[in-house]
N, C-alpha and C positions, 0 to 999 in steps of 0.2 A: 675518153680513156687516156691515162695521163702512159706516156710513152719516152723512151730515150733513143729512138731512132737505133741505128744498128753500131753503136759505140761495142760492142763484142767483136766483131769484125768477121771476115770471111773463116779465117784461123780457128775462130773458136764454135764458129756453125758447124765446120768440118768436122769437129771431133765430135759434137752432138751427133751429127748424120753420122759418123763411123761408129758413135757407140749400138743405134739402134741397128745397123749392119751388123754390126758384132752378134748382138740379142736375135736377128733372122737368124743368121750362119748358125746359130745354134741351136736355135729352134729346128730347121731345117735337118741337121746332124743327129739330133736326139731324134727326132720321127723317122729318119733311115735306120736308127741302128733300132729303135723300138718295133717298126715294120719288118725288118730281116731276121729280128734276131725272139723277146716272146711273144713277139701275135703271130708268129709262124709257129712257135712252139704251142702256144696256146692252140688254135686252129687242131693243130695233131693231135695233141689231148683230146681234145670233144669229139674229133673224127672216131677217135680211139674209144672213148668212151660208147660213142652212139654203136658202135660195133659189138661191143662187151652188151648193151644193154639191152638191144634184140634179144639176146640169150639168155634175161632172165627170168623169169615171174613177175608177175605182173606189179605187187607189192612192192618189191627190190627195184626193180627198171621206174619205177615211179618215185622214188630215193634218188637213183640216180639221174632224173630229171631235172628235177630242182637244184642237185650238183650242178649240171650243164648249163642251167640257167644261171648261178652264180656265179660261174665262171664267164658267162657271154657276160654276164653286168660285169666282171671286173676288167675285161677287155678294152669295155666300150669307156669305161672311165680313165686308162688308159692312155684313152687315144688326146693327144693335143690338138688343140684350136686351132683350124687354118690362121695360117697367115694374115695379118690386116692389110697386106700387099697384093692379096691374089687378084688376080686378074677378073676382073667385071666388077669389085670394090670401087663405087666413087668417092669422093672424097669425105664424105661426111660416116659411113659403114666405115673405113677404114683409119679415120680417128677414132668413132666410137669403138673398135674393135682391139684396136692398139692400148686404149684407155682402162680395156676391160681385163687386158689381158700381163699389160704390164705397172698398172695403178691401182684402179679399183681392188679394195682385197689386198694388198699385196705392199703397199707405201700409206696406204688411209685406207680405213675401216671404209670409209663411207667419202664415195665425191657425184658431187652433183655438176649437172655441167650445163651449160646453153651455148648451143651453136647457131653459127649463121656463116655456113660455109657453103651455099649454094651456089650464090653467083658469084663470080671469078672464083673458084675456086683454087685451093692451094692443089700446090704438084704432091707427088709421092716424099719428093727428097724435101719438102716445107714441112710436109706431115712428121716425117721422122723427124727435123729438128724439132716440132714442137715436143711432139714426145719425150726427148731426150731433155730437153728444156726440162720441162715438168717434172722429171724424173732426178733428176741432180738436185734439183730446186728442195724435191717433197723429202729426199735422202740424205738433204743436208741438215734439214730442220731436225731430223732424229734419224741418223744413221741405225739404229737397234732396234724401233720399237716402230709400227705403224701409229701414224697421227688420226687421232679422233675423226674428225670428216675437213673434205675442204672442198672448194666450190671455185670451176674451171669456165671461165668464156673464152670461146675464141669466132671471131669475126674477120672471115676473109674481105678482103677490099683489093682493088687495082692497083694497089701501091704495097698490097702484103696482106702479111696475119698479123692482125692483134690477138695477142694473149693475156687474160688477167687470173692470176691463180691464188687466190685466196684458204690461207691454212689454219684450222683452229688444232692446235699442238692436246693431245692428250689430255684428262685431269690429272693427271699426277705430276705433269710438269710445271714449273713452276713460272710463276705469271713473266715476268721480267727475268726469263735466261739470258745474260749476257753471254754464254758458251755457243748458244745455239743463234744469237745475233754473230757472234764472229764465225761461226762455220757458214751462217749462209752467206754474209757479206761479201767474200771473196768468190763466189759464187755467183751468185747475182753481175757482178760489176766485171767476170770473165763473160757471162753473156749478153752482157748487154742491158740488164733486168732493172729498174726502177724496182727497190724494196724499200717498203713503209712497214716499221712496228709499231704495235699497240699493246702496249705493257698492260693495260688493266684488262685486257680480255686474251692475253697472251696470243692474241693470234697474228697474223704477217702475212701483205700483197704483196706481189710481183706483178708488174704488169710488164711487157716486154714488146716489139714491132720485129715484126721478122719481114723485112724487107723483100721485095719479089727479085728471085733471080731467074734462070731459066724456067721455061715452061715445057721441062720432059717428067713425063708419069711414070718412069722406068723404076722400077723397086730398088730400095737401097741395096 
């Protein structure tokens, strides 16, 4: 795997780790005020309902069943994803979860991934910079629209994470963007990132070495 060793520097990991800090602290924030504020309200509704519906006929109380049951699915839909951080996540549940929740869906329609992050595994605070990597990376190539599919390795080793993330941009974009070679460029070469274009199939690798720093698992 072709790599640039860690030419980004400590500087520019830190602000990858503080973005996906950023993205917990809000996660976090929105499921307090969602938990205090309507699945509380919610709850008293159905309490409130179940009460009304002892009292009616049997026809009507069976109407407002399938209410109650609407209401618990829109609850549960609701609710957000634990954290990729949580405790008893090792390291490969808690990439695939992070991938899932701020990638997959959401920057590419569609990403495939292969890992090999068993032995040595990366720490928490390597996880979030990949993430964050990945995510500037997929956000530069089309800031507006999700990218068609793209296809994510990453291989833990003793000396780091290798990263390779390969992107096929949309069909509507057009083969040789030079707009979108200049928004990733600067991009790329602040983390450190090896990028190769290929105008005839419009797609673009990064491959990038995140170097081993400490070894504490504590959440970003």
């Amino acid at each position: 795997m072709s790599v640039r060793g860690d030419e980004g520097g400590p500087q520019s990991r830190e602000l990858l780790r503080l973005l996906v800090a950023l993205q917990e602290r809000g996660q976090r924030a929105l499921a307090t005020h969602l938990h205090d504020g309507p699945m509380q309200e919610f709850t008293a509704i159905l309490l409130e309902l179940a009460s009304v519906r002892r009292r009616l006929p049997d026809d009507l109380a069976e109407r407002l069943v399938a209410i109650e049951e609407r209401l618990r699915a829109t609850t549960l839909a609701l609710q957000l994803p634990p954290s990729a951080f949580r405790l008893g996540n090792d390291a490969r549940h808690a990439l695939i979860s992070g991938l899932a929740q701020r990638v997959d869906g959401l920057l590419v329609d569609r990403l495939d991934t292969e890992l090999h992050v068993e032995e040595d595994p990366p720490t928490y605070e390597e996880i979030a910079v990949a993430l964050a990597a990945v995510q500037v990376l997929l956000l530069a190539s089309n800031p507006i629209n999700a990218g068609e599919q793209a296809w994510l390795s990453a291989r833990s080793r003793p000396g780091g994470l290798d990263l390779c993330l390969r992107m096929h941009p949309s069909g509507h974009e057009l083969p040789a963007d030079e707009a979108r070679a200049a928004r990733l460029r600067p991009v790329a070469d602040l983390i450190g990132a090896d990028l190769r274009h290929d105008a005839e199939s419009a797609s673009w690798t990064a491959t990038i070495h995140l170097g081993r720093l400490g070894r504490s698992t504590s959440s970003p």
